[in-house]
C-alpha positions in Angstrom: -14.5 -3.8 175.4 -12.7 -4.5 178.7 -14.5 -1.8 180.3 -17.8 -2.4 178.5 -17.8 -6.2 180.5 -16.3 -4.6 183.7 -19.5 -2.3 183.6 -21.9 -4.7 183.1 -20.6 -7.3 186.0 -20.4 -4.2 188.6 -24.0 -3.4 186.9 -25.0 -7.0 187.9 -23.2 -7.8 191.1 -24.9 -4.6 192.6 -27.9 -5.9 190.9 -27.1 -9.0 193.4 -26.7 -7.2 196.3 -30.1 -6.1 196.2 -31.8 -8.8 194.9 -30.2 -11.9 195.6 -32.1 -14.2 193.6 -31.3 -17.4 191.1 -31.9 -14.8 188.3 -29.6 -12.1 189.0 -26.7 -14.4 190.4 -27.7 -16.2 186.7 -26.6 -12.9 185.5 -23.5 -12.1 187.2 -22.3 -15.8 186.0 -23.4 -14.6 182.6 -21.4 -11.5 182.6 -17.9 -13.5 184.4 -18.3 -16.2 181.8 -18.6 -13.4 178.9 -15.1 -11.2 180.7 -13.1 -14.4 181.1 -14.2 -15.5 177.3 -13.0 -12.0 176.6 -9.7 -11.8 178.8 -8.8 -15.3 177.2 -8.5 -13.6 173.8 -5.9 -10.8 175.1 -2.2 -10.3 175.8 -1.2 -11.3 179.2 -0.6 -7.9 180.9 -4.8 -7.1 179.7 -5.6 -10.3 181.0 -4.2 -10.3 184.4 -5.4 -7.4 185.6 -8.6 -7.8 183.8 -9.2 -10.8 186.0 -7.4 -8.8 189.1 -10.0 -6.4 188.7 -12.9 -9.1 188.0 -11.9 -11.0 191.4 -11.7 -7.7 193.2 -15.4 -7.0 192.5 -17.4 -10.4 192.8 -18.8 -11.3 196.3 -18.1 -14.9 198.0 -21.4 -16.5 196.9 -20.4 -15.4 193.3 -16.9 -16.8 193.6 -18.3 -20.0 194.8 -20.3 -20.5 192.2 -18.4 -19.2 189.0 -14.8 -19.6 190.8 -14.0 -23.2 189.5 -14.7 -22.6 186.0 -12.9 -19.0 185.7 -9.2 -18.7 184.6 
């Protein structure tokens, strides 16, 4: 599953890259909000560097918007 959501936010942050609209950042806050959901659920060593590798791959205008409410 962890590498099913890590997909699908890559998928839609380089979906923002091209199209940075309301709708596709909509989506990338969709798809952190569904891996932090997720990463809450596991044991700590699947959860840190789940949310290592999430960080790693969201651009600043994502961060700022999702950033508060993740972790």
């Amino acid at each position: 599953m962890l590498l099913k959501y890590l997909n699908e936010l890559e998928r839609a942050v380089e979906a923002l890259a091209e199209h940075p609209d309301s709708d596709t950042m909509t989506r990338c806050a969709d798809c952190v909000a569904t891996l932090d959901t997720y990463l809450d659920s596991q044991m700590e060593p699947v959860k840190q560097r789940g949310r290592e590798l999430m960080d790693g791959m969201m651009p600043a205008e994502l961060l700022e918007r999702v950033g508060h409410s993740v972790h």
